[in-house]
N, C-alpha and C positions, 0 to 999 in steps of 0.2 A: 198112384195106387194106395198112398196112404189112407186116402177115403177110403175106398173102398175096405179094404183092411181093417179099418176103424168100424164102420157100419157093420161088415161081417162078423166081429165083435160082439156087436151089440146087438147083433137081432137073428143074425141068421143060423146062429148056433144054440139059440134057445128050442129047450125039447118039441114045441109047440108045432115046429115047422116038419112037414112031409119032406121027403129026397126031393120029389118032385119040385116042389116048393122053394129047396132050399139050391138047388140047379137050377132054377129060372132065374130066381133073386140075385144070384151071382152073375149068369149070365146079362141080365139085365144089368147091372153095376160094372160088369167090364164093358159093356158097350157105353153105355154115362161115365165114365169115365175115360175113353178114348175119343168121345164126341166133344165130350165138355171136358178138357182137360185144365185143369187150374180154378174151376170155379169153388166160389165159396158159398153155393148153395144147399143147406145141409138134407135140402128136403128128396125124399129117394124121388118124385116124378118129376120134374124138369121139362122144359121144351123151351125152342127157340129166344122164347121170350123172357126168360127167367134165369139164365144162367147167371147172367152179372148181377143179379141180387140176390136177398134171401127167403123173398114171398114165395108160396108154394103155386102151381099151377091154379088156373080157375076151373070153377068149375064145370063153366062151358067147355071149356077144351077138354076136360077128363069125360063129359059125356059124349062126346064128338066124338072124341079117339075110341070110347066105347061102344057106341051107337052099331048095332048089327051084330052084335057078341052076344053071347048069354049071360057077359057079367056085367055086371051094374055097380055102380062106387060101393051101393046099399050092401048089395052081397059081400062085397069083399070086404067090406069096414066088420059085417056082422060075422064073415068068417075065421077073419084074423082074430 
């Protein structure tokens, strides 16, 4: 949980973020950190393939996992 802890520090408590927003983020970080327990990946998206190191996911996998959603990386990078 100290990630987690550390990250909600750092981001999730900044004015910027919605409830909405800032309830997902958490939610999202206690499921990553129950899945992936011990990794030293500092990056918040993760999957299978990236826990034991510290590259970020690609970015076929982040459009896959998107793919049939209304959000797209573009959206999210430009609403963050």
């Amino acid at each position: 949980m100290t990630f987690l802890n550390d990250f909600a520090r750092q981001h999730i408590r900044e004015p910027h973020l919605d409830d909405f927003t800032t309830r997902l983020m958490r939610a999202w970080l206690e499921h990553r950190c129950a899945r992936w327990t011990g990794t030293a990946n500092p990056q918040l998206l993760i999957n299978t393939q990236t826990p034991l190191g510290t590259a970020p996911v690609s970015r076929t996998w982040v459009d896959a996992t998107l793919r049939g959603h209304a959000a797209t990386i573009e959206a999210l990078c430009v609403d963050r």
